[in-house]
C-alpha positions in Angstrom: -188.7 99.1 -172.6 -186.7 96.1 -173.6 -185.7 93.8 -170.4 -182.1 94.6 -169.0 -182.1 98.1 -169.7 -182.3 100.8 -167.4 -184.8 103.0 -166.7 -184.9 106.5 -167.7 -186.8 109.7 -168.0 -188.0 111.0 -171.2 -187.5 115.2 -171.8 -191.1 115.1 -171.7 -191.5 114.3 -168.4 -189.1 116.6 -167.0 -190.5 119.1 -168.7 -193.8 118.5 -166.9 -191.9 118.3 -163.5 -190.7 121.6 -163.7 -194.5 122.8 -165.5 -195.6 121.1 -162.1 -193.8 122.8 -159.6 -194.0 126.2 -161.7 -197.9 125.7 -161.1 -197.6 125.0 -157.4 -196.1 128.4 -156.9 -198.4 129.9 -159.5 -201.4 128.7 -157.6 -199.9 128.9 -153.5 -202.3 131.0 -151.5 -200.4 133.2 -149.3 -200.3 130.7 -146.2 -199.1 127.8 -147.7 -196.4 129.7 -150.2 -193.3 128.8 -148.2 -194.7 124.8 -148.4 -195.4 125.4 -151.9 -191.8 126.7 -152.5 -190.1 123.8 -150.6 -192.4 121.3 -152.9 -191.7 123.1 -155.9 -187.8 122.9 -154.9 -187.7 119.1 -154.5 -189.8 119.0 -158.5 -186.9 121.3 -159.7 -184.2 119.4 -158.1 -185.6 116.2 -159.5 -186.0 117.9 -162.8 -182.5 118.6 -163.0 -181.2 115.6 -162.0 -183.0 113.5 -163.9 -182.1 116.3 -167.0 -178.9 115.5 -166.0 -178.9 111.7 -166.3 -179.8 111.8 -170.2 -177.3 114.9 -170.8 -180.1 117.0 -171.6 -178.7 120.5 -170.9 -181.1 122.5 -172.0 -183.4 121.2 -169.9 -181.0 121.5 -166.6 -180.2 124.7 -167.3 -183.9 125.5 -167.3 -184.7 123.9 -163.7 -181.1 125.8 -162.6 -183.7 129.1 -163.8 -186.4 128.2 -162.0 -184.5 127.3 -158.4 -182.4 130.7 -159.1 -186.2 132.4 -159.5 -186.9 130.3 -157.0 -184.1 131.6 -154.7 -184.8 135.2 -154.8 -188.1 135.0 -153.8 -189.7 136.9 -150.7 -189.1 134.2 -147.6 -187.6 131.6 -149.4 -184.7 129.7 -148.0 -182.4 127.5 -149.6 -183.0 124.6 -147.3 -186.5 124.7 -147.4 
């Protein structure tokens, strides 16, 4: 990146942010699924703001999916 300009995320690797926290709930053993879910909501948050930041909608609705999913899951809560 040319000096002066900001930093920013590439789709790419948002994308693997929300693949990341998509495998920490795929791979939580029963005792550690509410840490799992409270790590895989801070990926998903960062995911969409970060989607956000480059006006990548498609990509923020897809995190906004996954913390709905996220959401409705067996002893979840929204604060974590």
């Amino acid at each position: 990146m040319p000096p002066g300009e900001g930093w920013s995320t590439e789709p790419t690797e948002i994308f693997e942010l929300i693949l990341k926290a998509d495998e920490l709930l795929k791979y939580a053993t029963e005792d550690k699924a509410a840490v799992r879910a409270g790590q895989a909501r801070e990926l998903l948050d960062e995911a969409r703001r970060e989607a956000g930041a480059i006006g990548n909608d498609q990509l923020v609705e897809q995190a906004e999916r996954r913390l709905a999913d996220l959401a409705t899951m067996p002893g979840d809560t929204p604060d974590g």
